[in-house]
C-alpha positions, 0 to 999 in steps of 0.5 A: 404545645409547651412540655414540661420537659423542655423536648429540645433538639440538643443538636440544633441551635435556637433559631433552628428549634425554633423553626422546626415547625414552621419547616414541617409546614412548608414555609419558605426558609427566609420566612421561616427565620423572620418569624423564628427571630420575632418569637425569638425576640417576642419571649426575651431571648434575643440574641441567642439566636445561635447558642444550643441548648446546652449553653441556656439555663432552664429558663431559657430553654423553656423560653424556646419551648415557648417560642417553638410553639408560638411560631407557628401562630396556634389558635390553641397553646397547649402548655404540659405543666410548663413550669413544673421543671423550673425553679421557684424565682424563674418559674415565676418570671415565666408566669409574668411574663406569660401574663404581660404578653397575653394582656399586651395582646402580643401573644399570636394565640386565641386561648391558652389550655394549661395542666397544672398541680399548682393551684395558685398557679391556677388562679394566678393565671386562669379565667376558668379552672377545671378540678378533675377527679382520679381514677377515673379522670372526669371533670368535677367542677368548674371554677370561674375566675373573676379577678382582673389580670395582673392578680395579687397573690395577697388579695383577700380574693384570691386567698379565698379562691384558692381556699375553696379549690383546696376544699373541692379537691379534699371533699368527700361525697356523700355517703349514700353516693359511696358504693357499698365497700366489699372486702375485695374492694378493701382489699384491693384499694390503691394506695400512694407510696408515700414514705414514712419519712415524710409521713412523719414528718407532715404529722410533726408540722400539723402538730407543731404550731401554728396549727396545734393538729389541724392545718389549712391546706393551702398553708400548710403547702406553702410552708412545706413548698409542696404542690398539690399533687404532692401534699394532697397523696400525703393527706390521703394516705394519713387517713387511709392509715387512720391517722388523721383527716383530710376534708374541707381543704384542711388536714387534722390530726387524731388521736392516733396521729397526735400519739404518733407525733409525740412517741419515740420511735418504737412506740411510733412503729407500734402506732404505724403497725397498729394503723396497718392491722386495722386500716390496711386490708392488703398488709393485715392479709399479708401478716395473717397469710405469713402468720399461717404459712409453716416457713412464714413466707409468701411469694409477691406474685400472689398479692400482685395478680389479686391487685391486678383483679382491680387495678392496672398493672402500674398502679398495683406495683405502687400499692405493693411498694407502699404496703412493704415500706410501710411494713417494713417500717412497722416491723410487721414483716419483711420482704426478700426482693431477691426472692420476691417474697414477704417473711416473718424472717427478724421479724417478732411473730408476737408483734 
């Protein structure tokens, strides 16, 4: 397995991280360091056989992750999002390289299994691509990838394919497959806790030209340098907020998220509360319950254990943090992280 996060041994050389699996085996040492130094060569590290991990750059040390794994001769690589920690430029010199030494036939491994929120990376590097759905994580499609290795980012064929998995991944379902939405269910919805900087300022890129309120996907990521896994939440919650639309992999604005773009910043705030009133069962809660209260305060603890009804733990601390940076924001009401309380304290109860 390659990690993300490198995994390396900081006390131990290359050549001796490198071998950590093939003593775990029981190989012979002299054994051991041949094949160390061949997966040492093997991935470009050549001659640094000795140095720690501290005197290589973040390439290289994802170079040794690599060859850790390779060493032992797997008949399945497994690579964590092995790119995701790198740098642009050396992140794609792995992927080439990692494509040349597959097609040479010089890797010891019958497939690869990789997880990645690139898409192009996808593309780039698979034969076969599996979309998984959320919550739970299931597979929703299969995607076969016919173009021939080494592929051309520009290839009209390839910017179809990465089209078509961005509008997969953004597809809603049917209508008569939806379950009918409760008022618990509203209520206790997951949410990104996604800022409103950058909520703002994804609305003001979809705005601007070139894309004048409606943004391909795929564009729109590779202007923002945005991965999937970072744009698509940001879509989601601009139409969970009722601000725009996200589907058929393209983003678009409406009305409301065109008045947004091109308000002052009380008036953008007046918006955003407006959009948690009307589109946000858990902050139109929140106010009302404050709104009621005689002191206009009222403890976390009672909105957690109710999104805990639904949801795990983790995921309703996310969704709690979301509602009060976003009401925060929208002045609709603030919160006492001292007292892990939300109040109506500076703020206008006639708001």
């Amino acid at each position: 397995m390659v990690f993300q996060s490198f995994a390396l041994f900081p006390w131990l050389t290359v050549q001796e991280n490198v071998e950590l699996g093939l003593e775990a085996q029981g190989i012979a040492r002299a054994e051991r360091e041949r094949r160390a130094e061949e997966a040492i060569d093997l991935i470009g590290l050549g001659g640094f056989e000795s140095a720690y991990p501290k005197e290589l750059s973040g390439g290289m040390r994802q170079r040794v992750g690599l060859a850790r794994a390779l060493v032992v001769h797997p008949d399945l690589l497994l690579m964590d999002e092995a790119f995701g920690a790198l740098d642009v430029l050396t992140a794609e010199t792995l992927r080439t390289d990692l494509v040349d030494l597959w097609m040479e036939r010089k890797l010891p491994v019958k497939s690869i299994l990789m997880v990645t929120h690139n898409i192009e990376e996808a593309v780039l590097l698979c034969d076969r691509i599996l979309v998984f759905s959320t919550n739970p994580g299931r597979v929703q499609h299969e995607v076969r990838i016919g173009l021939a290795h080494p592929r051309n980012r520009h290839d009209p064929a390839f910017r179809k394919l990465v089209d078509d998995i961005y509008a997969l991944m953004t597809r809603r379902p049917a209508a008569t497959a939806r379950a009918p939405q409760t008022a618990d269910a509203g209520f206790a919805t997951q949410l990104h806790p996604v800022s409103t900087n950058l909520l703002a300022g994804l609305i003001e890129a979809v705005a601007a030209a070139p894309y004048f309120g409606k943004a391909d996907l795929p564009a729109l990521a590779a202007q923002l340098q945005l991965e999937a896994d970072e744009l698509l939440p940001m879509g989601e919650t601009l139409q969970a907020l009722g601000l725009g639309e996200i589907a058929e992999g393209d983003l678009r604005l409406n009305d409301a998220g065109r008045r947004f773009a091109q308000a002052d910043t009380d008036t953008r705030k007046a918006i955003f509360a407006n959009a948690l009133r009307t589109h946000v069962p858990l902050a139109r809660a929140i106010r009302r319950t404050l709104d009621e209260r005689w002191n206009h305060r009222a403890p976390a603890l009672r909105f957690r254990d109710e999104l805990e009804d639904h949801m795990s733990p983790d995921y309703a601390e996310e969704t709690l943090q979301a509602v009060i940076n976003w009401g925060r924001y929208a002045e609709l009401f603030s919160f006492d992280d001292e007292a892990d309380q939300f109040t109506l304290e500076d703020i206008d109860t006639a708001a």
